[in-house]
C-alpha positions in Angstrom: -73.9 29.7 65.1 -74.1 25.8 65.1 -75.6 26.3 61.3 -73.0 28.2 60.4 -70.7 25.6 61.2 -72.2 23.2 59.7 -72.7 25.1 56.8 -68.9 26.0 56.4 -67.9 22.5 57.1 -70.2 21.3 54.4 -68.7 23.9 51.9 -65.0 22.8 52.8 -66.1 19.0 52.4 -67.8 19.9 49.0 -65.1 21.8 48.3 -62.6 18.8 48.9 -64.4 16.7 46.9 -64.4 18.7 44.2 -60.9 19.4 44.0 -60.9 15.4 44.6 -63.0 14.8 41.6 -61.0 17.6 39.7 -57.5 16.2 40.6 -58.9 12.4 39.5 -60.4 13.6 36.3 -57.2 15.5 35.4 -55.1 12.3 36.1 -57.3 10.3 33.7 -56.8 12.8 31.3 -53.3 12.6 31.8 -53.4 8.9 31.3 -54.9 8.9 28.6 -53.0 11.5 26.8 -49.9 9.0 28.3 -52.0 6.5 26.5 -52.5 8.2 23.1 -48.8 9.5 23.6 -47.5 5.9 23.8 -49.8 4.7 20.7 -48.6 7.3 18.5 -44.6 7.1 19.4 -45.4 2.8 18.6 -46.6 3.5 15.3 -43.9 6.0 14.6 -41.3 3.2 16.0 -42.7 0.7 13.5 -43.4 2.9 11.0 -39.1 4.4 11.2 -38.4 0.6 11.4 -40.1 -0.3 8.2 -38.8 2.9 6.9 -34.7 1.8 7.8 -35.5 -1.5 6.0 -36.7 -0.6 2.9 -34.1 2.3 2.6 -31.4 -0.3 4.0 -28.2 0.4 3.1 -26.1 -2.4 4.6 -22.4 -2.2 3.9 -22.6 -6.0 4.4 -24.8 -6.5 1.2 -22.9 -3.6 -0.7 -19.0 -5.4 0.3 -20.7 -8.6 -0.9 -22.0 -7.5 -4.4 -18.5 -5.9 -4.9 -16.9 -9.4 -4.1 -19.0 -11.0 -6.4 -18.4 -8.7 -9.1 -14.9 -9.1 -8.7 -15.6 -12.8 -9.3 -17.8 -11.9 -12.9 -14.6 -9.3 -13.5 -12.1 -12.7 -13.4 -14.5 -15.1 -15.3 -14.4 -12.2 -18.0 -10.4 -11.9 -17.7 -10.5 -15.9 -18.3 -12.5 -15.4 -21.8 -9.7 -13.2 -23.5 -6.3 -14.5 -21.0 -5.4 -18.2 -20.4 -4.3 -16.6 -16.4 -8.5 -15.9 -16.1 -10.8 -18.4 -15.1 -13.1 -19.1 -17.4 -16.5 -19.8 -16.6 -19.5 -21.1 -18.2 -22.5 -19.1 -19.2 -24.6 -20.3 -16.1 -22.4 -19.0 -13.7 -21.6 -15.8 -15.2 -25.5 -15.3 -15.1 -25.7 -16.4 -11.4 -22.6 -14.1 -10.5 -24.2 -11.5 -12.4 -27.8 -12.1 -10.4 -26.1 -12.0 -6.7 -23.9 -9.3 -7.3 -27.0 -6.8 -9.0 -29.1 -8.2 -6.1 -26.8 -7.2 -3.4 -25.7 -4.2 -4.3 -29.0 -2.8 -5.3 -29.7 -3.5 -1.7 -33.6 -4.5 -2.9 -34.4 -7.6 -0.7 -35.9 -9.4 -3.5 -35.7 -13.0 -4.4 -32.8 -12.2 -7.3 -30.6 -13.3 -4.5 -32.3 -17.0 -4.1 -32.6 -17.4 -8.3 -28.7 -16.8 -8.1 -27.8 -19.2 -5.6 -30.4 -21.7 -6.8 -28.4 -21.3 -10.1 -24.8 -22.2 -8.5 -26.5 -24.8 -6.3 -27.5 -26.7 -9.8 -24.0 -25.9 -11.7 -22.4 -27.9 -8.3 -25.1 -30.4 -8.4 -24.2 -31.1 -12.5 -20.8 -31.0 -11.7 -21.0 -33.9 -8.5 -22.7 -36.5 -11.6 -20.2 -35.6 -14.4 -17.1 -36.0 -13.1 -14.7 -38.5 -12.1 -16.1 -39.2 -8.5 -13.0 -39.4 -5.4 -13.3 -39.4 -1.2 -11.4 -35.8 -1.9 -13.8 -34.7 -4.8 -16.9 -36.1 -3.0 -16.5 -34.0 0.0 -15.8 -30.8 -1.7 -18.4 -30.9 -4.0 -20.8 -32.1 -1.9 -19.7 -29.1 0.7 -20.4 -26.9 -2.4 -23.7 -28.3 -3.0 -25.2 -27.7 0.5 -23.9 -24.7 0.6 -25.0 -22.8 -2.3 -28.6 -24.8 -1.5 -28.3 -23.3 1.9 -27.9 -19.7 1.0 -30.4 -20.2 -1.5 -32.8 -21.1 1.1 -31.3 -18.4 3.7 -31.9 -15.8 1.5 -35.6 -17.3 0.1 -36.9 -16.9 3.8 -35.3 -14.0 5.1 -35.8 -11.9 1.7 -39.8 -13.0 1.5 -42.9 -13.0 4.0 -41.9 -15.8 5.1 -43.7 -17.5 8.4 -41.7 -16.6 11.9 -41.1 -19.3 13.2 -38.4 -20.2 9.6 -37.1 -17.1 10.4 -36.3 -17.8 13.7 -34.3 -21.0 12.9 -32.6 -19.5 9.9 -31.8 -16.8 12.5 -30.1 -19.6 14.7 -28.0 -21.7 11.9 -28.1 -19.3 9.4 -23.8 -19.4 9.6 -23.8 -23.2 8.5 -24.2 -22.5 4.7 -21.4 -20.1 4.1 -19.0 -22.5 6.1 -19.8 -25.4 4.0 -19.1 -22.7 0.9 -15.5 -21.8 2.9 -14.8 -25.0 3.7 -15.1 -25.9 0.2 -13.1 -22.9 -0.8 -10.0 -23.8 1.3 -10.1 -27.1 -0.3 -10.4 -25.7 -3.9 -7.0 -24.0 -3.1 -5.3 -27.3 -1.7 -6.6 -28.7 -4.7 -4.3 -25.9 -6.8 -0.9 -26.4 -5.2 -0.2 -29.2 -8.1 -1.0 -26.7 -10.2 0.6 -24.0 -8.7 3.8 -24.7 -10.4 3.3 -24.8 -14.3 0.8 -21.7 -14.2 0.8 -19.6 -11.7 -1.4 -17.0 -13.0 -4.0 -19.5 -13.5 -3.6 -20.8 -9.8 -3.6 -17.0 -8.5 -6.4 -16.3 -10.1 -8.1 -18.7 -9.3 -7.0 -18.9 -5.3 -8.3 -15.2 -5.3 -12.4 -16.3 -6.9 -12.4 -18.7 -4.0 -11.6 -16.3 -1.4 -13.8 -13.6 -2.8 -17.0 -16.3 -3.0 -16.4 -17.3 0.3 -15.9 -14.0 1.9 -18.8 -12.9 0.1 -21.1 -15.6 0.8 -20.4 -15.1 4.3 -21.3 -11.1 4.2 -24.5 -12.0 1.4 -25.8 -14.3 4.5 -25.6 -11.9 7.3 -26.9 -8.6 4.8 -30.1 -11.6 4.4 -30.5 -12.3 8.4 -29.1 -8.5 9.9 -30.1 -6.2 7.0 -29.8 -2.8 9.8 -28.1 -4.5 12.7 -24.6 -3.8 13.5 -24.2 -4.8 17.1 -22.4 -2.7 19.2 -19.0 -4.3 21.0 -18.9 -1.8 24.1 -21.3 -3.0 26.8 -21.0 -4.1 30.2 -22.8 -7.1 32.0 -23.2 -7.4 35.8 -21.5 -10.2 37.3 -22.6 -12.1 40.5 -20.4 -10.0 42.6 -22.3 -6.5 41.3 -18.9 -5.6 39.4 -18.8 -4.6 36.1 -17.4 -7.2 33.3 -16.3 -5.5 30.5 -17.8 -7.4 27.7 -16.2 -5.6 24.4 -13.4 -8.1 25.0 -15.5 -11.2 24.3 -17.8 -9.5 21.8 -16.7 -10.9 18.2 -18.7 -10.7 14.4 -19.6 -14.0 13.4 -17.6 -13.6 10.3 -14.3 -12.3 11.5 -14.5 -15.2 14.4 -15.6 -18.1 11.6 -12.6 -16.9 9.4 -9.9 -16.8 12.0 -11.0 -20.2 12.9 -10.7 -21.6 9.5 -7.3 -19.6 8.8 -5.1 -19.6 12.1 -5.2 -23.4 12.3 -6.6 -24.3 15.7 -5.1 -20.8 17.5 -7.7 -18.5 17.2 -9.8 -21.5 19.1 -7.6 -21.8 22.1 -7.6 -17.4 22.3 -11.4 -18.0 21.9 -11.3 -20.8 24.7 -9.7 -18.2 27.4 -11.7 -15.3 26.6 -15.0 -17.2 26.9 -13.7 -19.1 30.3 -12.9 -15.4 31.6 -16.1 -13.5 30.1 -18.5 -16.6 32.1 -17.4 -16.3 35.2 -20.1 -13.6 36.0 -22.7 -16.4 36.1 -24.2 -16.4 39.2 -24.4 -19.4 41.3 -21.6 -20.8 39.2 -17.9 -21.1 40.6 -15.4 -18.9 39.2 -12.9 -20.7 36.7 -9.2 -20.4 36.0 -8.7 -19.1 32.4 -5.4 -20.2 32.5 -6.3 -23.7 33.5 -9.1 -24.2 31.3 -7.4 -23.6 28.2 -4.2 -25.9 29.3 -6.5 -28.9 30.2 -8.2 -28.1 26.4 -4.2 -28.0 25.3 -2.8 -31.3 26.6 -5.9 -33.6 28.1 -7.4 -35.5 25.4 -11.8 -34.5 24.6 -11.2 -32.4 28.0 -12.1 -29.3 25.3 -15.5 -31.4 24.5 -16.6 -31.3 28.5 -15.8 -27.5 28.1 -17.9 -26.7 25.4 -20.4 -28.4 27.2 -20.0 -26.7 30.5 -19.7 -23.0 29.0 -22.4 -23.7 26.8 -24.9 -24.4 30.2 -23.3 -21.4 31.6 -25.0 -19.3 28.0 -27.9 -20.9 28.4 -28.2 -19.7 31.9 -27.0 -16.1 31.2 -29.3 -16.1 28.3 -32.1 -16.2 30.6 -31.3 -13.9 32.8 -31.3 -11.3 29.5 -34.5 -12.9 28.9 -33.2 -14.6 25.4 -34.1 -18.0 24.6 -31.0 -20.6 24.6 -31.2 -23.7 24.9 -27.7 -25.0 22.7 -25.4 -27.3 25.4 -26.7 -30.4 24.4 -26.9 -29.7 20.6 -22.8 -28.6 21.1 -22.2 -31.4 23.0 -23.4 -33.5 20.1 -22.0 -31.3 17.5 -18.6 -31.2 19.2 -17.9 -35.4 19.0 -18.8 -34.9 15.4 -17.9 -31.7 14.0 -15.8 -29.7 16.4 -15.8 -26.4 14.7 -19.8 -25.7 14.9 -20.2 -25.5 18.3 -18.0 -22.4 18.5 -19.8 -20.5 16.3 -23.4 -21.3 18.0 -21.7 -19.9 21.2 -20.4 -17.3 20.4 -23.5 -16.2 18.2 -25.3 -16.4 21.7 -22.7 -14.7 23.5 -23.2 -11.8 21.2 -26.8 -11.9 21.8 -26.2 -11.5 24.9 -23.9 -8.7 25.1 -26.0 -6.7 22.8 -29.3 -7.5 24.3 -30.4 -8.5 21.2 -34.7 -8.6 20.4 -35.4 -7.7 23.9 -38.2 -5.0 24.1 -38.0 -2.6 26.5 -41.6 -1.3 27.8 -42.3 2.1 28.0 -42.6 3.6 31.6 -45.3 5.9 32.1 -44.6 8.6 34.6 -47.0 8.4 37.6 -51.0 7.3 37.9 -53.5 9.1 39.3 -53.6 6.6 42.9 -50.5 8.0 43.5 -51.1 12.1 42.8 -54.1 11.0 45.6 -51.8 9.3 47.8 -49.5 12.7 48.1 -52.9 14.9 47.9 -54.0 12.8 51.1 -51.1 13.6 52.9 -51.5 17.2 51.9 -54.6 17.4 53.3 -53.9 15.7 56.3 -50.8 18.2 57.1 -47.9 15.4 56.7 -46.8 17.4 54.0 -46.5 20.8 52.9 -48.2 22.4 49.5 -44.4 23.2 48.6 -43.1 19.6 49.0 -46.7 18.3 47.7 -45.9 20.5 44.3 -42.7 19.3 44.2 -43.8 15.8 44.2 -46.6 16.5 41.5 -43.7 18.0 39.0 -41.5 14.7 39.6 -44.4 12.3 39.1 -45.4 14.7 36.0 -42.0 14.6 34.7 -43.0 18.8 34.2 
């Protein structure tokens, strides 16, 4: 009788370690089919990513072309009407370049030979001609510029090195605001004219606006070729309540334009939004919209101390998305100097953050075989039930 006990005992222990060693080796077979699972969905991932940017089909690039054709469609107008404007050869052919280049959507370096072109037609023009404060400063606008985007679009279109990329990714705005900037002050430049040929002056009002509006779209097609950030997200502020962030979320080139074109009012709309939008910094004491944006109004370089003050609170939100920023005391410095910059870098960051922008998300694997043996243990040791025990398995198994 005592053998017989201690043979059953023996089978139900060999028994249990069996199943044991059967339940382990069919968790590492699940892991590893996790494992190969995870493998082949990365390579799919990459390989749909490469796909989506060699098919890109951008409507940034594809408005910009158009823009510049329109601009090729004038300078042809200005060979057979006086109300045309006539351009030379060169900048037909650089026109022509852009335009093929960007609405081919073929991210090739026919975009840099065309900007390079217009950055040496400016670069002629600053030595020939009669040299003013007035003339200096717009040509020399137009020079950096068209350089700029000719070196925006040489890294982003080629293998460049990543670390370029990354700063072209950061200031990659600056060049087609030198080219607006010069723009607008092409078309002060035509009010003399504006009264002894208006067709002329129209015509050539309306090339300005379409280079710099294009510029601006050719530059973000180069950096974003299949990003189109989404406006409608939500942040968690310090008290756990949702911020609605589609209010503060606002494209880099709609937000650079309204800067240039409403004449400082865009700015002070800007200033209250951001104020509002920032208060769900943690650790950081709520601020009045209202009163921010009066002391920016009527207290002289107050808005200079609140560029610098949001821009801390970015950096520090940044983080917490786990984006790099690092820009307060860059727009400190950049707002003594040149006030409409640091703007721009904010709000770029602030769209970062709302769209989560380049952070990776790991995948999580279901369950691991320590914890199938955790629940089999209590099985075994009559904590739980075989019903509750397959229950857990199916949740752990996602099955």
């Amino acid at each position: 009788m005592r053998r017989l006990g201690e043979r059953w005992a023996g089978a139900r222990g060999s028994g249990k370690v069996c199943q044991d060693e059967g339940l382990s080796r069919s968790g590492e077979a699940y892991s590893k089919r996790i494992g190969k699972e995870g493998i082949v969905k990365g390579v799919v991932d990459v390989e749909n990513q490469e796909k989506s940017i060699t098919e890109n089909k951008s409507f940034y690039g594809l408005i910009a072309g158009i823009l510049f054709a329109g601009v090729i469609v004038l300078q042809l107008i200005g060979i057979f009407f006086p109300i045309g404007t006539r351009g030379s050869i060169v900048s037909f052919i650089a026109y022509g370049t852009i335009a093929v280049a960007l609405v081919s959507q073929k991210r090739n370096p026919l975009l840099v030979i065309g900007f390079a072109l217009l950055a040496l037609l400016g670069l002629r023009g600053f030595f020939s001609a009669e040299i003013t404060l007035f003339r200096f400063i717009r040509d020399l606008l137009n020079i950096i510029g068209k350089a700029g985007m000719c070196v925006v679009s040489a890294i982003m279109l080629t293998k460049s090195p990543e670390k370029y990329r990354q700063i072209v990714k950061k200031f990659w705005f600056v060049p087609p605001v030198c080219i607006v900037i010069n723009c607008i002050l092409n078309i002060l430049n035509l009010f003399g004219v504006l009264f002894w040929n208006v067709g002329l002056s129209i015509t050539l009002i309306v090339t300005n606006i379409l280079v710099a509006v294009g510029s601006f779209l050719a530059a973000l097609w180069c950096v974003y070729p299949n990003e189109r950030p989404s406006s409608h997200t939500a942040a968690k502020g310090a008290n756990g309540k949702t911020v609605v962030t589609n209010e503060v979320y606002c494209g880099l080139m709609k937000h650079v334009l309204l800067l240039l074109f409403t004449f400082g009012i865009w700015n002070f709309i800007w200033i209250y939004r951001t104020t509002k939008y920032l208060n769900c910094v943690e650790d950081e004491e709520p601020r009045n919209p209202t009163t921010k944006l009066l002391l920016c109004l009527f207290v002289p370089f107050y808005s200079i101390y609140w560029i610098y003050k949001s821009a801390q609170r970015i950096d520090k939100l940044a983080k917490t998305k786990g984006i790099s920023s690092d820009i307060a005391t860059l727009c400190l410095i950049l707002a003594i100097f040149v006030g409409i910059i640091p703007p721009i870098l904010m709000q770029d960051k602030i769209n970062a953050i709302v769209t989560a922008r380049g952070i990776a998300v790991s995948p999580q694997i279901p369950a691991t075989p320590d914890e199938l043996k955790k629940y089999k243990e209590l099985l075994d040791n009559g904590v739980i039930t075989q019903e509750e025990f397959e229950a857990k398995k199916k949740q752990l198994l996602n099955l």
